[in-house]
C-alpha positions in Angstrom: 148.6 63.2 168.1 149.9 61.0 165.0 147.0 61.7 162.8 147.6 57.6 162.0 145.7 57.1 165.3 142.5 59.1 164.6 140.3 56.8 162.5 136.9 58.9 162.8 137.0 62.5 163.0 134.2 65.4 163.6 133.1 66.5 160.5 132.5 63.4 159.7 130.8 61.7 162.7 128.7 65.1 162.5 127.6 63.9 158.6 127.8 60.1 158.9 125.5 60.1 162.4 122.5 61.6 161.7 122.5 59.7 158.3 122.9 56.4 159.5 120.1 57.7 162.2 117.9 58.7 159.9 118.3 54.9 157.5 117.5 53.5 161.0 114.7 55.2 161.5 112.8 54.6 158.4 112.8 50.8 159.9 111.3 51.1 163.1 107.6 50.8 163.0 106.5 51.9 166.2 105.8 55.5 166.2 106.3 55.8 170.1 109.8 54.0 169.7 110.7 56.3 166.3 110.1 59.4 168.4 112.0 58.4 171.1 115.2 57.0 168.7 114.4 60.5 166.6 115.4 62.3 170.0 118.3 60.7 171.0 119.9 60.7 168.2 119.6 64.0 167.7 121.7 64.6 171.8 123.9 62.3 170.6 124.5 64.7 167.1 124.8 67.6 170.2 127.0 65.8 172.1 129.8 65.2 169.3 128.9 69.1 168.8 129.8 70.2 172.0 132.9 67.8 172.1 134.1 69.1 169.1 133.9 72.7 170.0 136.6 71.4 172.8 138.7 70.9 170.3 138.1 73.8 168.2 141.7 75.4 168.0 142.6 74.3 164.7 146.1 75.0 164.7 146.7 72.6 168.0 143.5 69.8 167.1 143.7 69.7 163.0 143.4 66.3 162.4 140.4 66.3 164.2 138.6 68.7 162.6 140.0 67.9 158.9 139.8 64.8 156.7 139.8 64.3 153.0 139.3 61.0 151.3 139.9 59.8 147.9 137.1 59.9 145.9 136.8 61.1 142.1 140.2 61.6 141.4 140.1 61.6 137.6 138.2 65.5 138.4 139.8 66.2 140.6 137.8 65.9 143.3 138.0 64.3 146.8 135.5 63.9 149.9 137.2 66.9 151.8 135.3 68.1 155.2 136.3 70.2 158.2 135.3 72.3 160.4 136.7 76.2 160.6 135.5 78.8 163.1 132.0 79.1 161.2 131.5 75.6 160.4 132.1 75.0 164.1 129.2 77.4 164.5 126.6 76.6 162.2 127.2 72.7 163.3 126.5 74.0 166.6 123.3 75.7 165.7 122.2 72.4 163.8 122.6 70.3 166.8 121.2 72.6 169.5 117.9 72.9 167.3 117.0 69.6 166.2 116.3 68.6 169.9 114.7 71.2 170.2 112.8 70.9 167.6 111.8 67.3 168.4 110.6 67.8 172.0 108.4 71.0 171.1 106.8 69.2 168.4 106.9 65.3 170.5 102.6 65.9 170.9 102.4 65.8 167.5 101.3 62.3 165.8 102.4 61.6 161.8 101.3 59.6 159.6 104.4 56.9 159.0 105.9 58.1 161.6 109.0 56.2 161.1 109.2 58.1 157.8 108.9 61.8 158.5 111.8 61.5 161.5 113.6 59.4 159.0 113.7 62.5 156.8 114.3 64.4 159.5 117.6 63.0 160.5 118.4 62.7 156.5 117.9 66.7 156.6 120.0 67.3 159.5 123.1 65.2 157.9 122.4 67.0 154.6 123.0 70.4 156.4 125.9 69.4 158.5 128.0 68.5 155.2 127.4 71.7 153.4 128.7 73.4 156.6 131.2 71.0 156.8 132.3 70.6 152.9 136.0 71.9 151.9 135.6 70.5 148.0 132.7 72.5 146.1 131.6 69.3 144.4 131.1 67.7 147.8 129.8 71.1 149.1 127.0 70.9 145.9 125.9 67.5 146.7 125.1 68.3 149.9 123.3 71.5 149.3 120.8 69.3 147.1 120.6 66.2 149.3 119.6 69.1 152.3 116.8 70.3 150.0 115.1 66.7 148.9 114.3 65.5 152.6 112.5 68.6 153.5 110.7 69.2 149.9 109.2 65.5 151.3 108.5 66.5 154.1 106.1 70.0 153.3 104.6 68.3 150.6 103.5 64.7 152.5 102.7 66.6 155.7 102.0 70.4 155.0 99.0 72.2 154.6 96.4 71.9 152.5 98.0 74.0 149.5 101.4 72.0 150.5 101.6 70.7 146.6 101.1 74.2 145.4 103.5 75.7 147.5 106.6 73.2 148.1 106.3 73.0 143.9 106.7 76.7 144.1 109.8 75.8 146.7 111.3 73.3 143.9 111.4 75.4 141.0 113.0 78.7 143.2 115.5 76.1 144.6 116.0 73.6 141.7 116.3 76.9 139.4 119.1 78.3 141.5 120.7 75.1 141.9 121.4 74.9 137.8 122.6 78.3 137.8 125.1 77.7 140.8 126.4 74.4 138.9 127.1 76.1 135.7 129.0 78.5 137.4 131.1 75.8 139.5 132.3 74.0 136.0 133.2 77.1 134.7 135.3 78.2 137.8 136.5 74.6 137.5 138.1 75.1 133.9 139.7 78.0 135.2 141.6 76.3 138.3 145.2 75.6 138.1 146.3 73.0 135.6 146.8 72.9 131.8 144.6 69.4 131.0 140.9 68.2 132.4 142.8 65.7 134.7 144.7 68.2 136.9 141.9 70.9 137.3 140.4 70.6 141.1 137.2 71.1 142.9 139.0 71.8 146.5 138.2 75.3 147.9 142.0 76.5 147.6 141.8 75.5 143.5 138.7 77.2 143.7 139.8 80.2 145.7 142.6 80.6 143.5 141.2 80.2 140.6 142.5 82.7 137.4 139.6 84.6 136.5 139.5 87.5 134.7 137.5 90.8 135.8 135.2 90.6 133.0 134.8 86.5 133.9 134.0 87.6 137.4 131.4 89.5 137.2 128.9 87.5 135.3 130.1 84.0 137.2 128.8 85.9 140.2 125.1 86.3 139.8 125.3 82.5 138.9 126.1 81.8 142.3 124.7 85.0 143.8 121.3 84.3 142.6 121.5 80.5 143.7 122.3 81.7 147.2 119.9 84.8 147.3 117.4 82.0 147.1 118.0 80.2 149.9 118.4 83.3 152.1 116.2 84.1 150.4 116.5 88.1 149.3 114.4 90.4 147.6 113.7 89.7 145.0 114.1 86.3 145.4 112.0 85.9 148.0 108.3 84.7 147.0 108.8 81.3 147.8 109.2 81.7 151.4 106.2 82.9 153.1 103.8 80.4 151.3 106.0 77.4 151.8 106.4 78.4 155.6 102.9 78.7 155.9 101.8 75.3 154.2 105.2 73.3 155.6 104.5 71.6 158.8 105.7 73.2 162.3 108.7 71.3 162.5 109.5 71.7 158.8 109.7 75.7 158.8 111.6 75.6 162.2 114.0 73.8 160.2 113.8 76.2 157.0 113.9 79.4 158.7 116.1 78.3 161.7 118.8 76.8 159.9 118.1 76.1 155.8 118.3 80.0 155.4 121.9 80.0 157.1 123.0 77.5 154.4 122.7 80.2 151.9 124.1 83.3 154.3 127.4 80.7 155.1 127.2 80.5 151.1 128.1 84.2 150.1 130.8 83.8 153.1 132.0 80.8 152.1 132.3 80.9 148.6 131.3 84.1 146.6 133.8 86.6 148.8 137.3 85.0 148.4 136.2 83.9 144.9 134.6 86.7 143.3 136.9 89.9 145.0 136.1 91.9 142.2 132.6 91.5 141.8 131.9 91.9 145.1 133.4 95.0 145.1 132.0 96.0 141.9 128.4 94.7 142.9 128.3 95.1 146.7 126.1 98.7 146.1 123.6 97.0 144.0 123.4 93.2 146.7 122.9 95.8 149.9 120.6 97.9 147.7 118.4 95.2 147.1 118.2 93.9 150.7 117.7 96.7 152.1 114.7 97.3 150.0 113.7 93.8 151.0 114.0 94.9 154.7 111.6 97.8 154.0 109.5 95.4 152.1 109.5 92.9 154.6 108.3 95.1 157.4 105.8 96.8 155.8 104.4 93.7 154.3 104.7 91.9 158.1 102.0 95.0 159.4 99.5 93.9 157.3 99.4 90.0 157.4 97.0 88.3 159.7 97.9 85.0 159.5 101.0 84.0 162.4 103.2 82.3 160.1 103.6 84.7 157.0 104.0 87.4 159.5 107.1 85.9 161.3 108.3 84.9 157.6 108.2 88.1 156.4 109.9 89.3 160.0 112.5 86.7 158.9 112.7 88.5 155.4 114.1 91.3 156.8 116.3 89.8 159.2 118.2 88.2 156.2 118.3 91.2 154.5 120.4 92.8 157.0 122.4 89.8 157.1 122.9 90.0 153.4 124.0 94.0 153.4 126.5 93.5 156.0 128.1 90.6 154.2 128.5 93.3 151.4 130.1 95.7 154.0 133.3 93.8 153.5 134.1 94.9 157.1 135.5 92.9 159.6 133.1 94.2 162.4 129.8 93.7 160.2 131.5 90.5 159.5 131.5 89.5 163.0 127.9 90.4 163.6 127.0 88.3 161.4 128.4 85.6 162.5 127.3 86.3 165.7 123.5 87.0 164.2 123.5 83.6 162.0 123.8 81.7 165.3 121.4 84.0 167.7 118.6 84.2 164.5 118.4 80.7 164.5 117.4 80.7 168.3 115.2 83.0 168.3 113.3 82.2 164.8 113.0 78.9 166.3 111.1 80.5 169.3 108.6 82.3 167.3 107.7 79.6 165.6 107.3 77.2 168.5 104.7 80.0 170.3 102.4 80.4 166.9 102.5 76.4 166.8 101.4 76.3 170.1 98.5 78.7 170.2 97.4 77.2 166.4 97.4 73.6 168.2 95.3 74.9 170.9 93.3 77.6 169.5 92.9 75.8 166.1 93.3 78.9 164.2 96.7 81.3 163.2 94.4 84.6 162.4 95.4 87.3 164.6 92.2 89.0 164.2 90.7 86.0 165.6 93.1 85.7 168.6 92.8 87.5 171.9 93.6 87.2 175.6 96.0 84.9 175.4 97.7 85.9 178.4 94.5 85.2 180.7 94.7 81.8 179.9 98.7 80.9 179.3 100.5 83.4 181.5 103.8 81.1 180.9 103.9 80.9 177.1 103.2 85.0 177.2 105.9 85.2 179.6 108.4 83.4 176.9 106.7 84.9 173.9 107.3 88.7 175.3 111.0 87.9 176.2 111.1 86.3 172.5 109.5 89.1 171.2 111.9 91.5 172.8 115.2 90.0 171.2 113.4 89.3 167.6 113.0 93.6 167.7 117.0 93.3 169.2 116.5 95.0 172.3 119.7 95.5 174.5 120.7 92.5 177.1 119.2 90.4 174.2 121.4 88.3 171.9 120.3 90.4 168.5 120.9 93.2 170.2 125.3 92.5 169.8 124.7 91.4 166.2 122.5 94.2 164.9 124.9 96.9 166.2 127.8 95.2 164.5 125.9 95.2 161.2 124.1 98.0 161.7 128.1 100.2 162.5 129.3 98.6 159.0 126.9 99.5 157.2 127.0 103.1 158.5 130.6 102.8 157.7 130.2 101.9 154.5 127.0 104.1 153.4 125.2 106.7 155.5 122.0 106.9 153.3 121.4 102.6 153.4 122.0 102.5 156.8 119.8 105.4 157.4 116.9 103.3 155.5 117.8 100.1 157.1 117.2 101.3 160.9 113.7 102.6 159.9 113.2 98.6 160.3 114.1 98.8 163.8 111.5 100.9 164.2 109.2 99.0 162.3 109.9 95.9 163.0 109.0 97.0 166.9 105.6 98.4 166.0 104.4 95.4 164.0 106.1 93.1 166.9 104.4 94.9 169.7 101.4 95.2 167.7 101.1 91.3 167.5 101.9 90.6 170.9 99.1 93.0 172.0 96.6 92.0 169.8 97.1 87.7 170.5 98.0 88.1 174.0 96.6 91.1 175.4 93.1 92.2 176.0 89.7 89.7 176.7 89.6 86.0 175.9 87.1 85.4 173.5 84.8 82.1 172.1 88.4 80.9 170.5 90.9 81.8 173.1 88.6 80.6 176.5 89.7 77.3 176.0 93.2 77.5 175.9 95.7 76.2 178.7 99.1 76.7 179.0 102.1 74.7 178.1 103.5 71.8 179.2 106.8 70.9 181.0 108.0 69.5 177.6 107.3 73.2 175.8 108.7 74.7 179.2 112.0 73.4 178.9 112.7 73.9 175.4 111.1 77.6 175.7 113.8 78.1 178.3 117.2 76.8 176.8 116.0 79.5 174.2 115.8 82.3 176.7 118.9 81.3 178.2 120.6 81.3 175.0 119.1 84.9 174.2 120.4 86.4 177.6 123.9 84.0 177.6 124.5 85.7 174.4 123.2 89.1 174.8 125.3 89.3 177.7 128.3 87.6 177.1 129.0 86.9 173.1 133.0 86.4 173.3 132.9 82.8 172.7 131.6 83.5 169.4 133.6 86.6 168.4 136.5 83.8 170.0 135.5 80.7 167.4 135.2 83.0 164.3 137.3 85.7 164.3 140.0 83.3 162.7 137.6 82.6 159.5 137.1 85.7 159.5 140.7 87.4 159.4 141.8 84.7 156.8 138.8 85.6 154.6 139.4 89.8 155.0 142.9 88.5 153.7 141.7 87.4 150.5 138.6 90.1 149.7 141.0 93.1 150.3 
């Protein structure tokens, strides 16, 4: 098709939709009406998703999938966006959970309604353009207009320490957000071009930018750091658990489901091709430290009572496996992540929508207080255990393709941090199981009696999970299919 002839394309309706959703929103005063808009947006966001995926080969439908406008030309920078194998898949993931995040959470009632799905929708369009960005200036804009709707959201309609902890959120990200700018302007001065005019922001400038060894590795840990706090890894990490536990339900659905991917995508995207020799000089230290924040994580998950830190701290760990393959430089650890980005995201999302669901009903998150669950909502135990089951990656589950892929890099790559790193498998099924039993199993008591179960609403969002986990734990190839071209280009360029 003459590319004269396509005046819209993905990338951009995926950006420019929710946006001009979420402006809407904030004007509509009714909260029934806000929550219904909220929704439909958020199918129509899945639709162009699903549509684009169609047309996903980019050597055949480019023009779709591409488009860069000019914007500030005198720095060389323009408004590029597109959509490669993983930006096809993290779009994906964006638009498959926001429905779902809207019709688990439709019971609840907010104050200024129109306001919190307004930020919402702002949140979602954030995200989709740092998936989408192909310029880093663009790519940097978006990072930080993803963070401000959400830091609004904990802290208007979190928990009662919300100030505390999504100041707490602010610094960590606002911190790491300075560093990763310093180190853009220096990469910038070292693209292509001998005056200020004719140095560029695009990803090829900055992929081919001429930087020395030396220059390398301390421009690294400037965006290393910045993206290890999003993920976040040890020992970035002490943001997380109290921000998840004071941010409402729908909030940490959004940062542990998706937010955290936007710093995994990160390393991928940007530190790899840039930083070849620093990764390879630095890659034993990165996996080091998350695979101590596995071990960390785990441990630390046994102990806590309350719901929400323990599936952050779950999450933790997750990440941290994410983070070591990354560093495996291998193309099959590469893949598994890819495939785990997407099937973490489901099943993340899952957890969380079970401990919302018993804290609505049973007013409390203490597992010590909890019990017998099961007596009263056979269902939700039905759909937690199945959860439950692919969280700990067991096989026919959707984590169970990723782990192995990460799990066979990293034995590739080192014997002895691999060897650590499955003791979390292990772990991580004790203090799984050991939840499950103690909420769900055993008598009802005082708290638990007057439970019921869920609702056709929580039904059907619990099941497009499950049939997500089981679709992909049987049958990944349409992932491996979508990224493996991302992937090869990137191996190109690191090795």
């Amino acid at each position: 098709m003459d590319p004269k002839n396509i005046w819209i394309t993905f990338p951009e309706l995926l950006i420019w939709f929710p946006l001009i959703a979420g402006l809407v929103a904030f004007i509509i005063r009714r909260e029934k009406t806000v929550k219904a808009w909220a929704i439909i947006a958020s199918f129509i966001t899945l639709a162009i998703s699903v549509t684009s995926l169609i047309y996903a080969d980019a050597g055949k439908y480019f023009y779709y999938n591409n488009v860069s406008y000019y914007w500030l030309q005198y720095v060389g920078s323009n408004f590029s966006v597109g959509l490669d194998g993983m930006g096809h898949l993290l779009t994906a993931l964006t638009a498959v959970l926001f429905p779902v995040i809207f019709i688990a959470t439709n019971k609840t009632n907010y104050k200024n309604s129109n306001i919190y799905y307004g930020l919402m929708l702002l949140t979602q369009s954030g995200m989709m353009g740092v998936f989408t960005a192909m310029d880093v200036l663009v790519f940097y804009i978006f990072w930080e207009l993803a963070v401000i709707p959400i830091y609004f959201l904990c802290s208007r309609w979190g928990g009662e320490r919300r100030i505390q902890a999504t100041f707490k959120f602010f610094v960590y990200t606002f911190a790491g957000s300075l560093l990763m700018l310093v180190g853009i302007l220096y990469v910038y001065m070292h693209t292509t071009g001998t005056d200020y005019a004719s140095h560029s922001f695009s990803m090829n400038a900055f992929y081919s930018a001429i930087l020395s060894a030396k220059e390398q590795n301390f421009v690294f840990w400037l965006f290393f750091i910045a993206f290890a706090i999003k993920m976040p890894v040890f020992p970035f990490h002490s943001w997380q658990p109290e921000t998840y536990e004071q941010a409402p339900a729908s909030g940490t659905m959004i940062l542990s489901g998706i937010m955290v991917k936007m710093g995994v995508f990160a390393v991928i995207r940007w530190i790899l091709p840039i930083f070849p020799e620093a990764v390879n000089r630095f890659d034993n230290i990165v996996i080091g430290l998350s695979v101590i924040g596995m071990v960390y994580a785990s441990l630390i998950a046994f102990k806590q009572d309350d719901l929400k830190r323990f599936v952050a701290y779950s999450s933790i760990a997750h990440i941290g496996l994410m983070c070591a393959a990354i560093f495996t430089k291998s193309e099959m650890s590469l893949q598994g992540v890819m495939v785990q980005m997407f099937n973490h995201g489901i099943n993340i999302i899952g957890m969380w929508i079970v401990v919302d669901l018993i804290e609505k009903q049973a007013g409390t998150r203490k597992i010590s207080e909890l019990g017998g669950v099961a007596h009263k909502a056979p269902v939700l135990t039905i759909f937690l255990v199945i959860i439950a089951l692919a969280n700990i990656a067991l096989p026919l589950t959707n984590a169970f393709v990723g782990e192995f892929m990460m799990f066979s890099g990293l034995f590739k790559f080192n014997m002895i941090f691999a060897a650590i790193a499955l003791l979390c498998i292990i772990l991580a099924a004790a203090y799984t199981l050991n939840m499950v039993q103690k909420v769900f199993y055993g008598e009802a008591n005082l708290i638990t009696e007057k439970m019921l179960d869920i609702t056709f609403n929580q039904k059907l969002v619990l099941t497009v999970l499950v049939i997500f986990i089981f679709l992909f734990g049987v049958y990944p190839q349409p992932v491996f299919e979508l990224t493996k071209d991302t992937i090869s280009a990137l191996l190109v360029r690191i090795k």
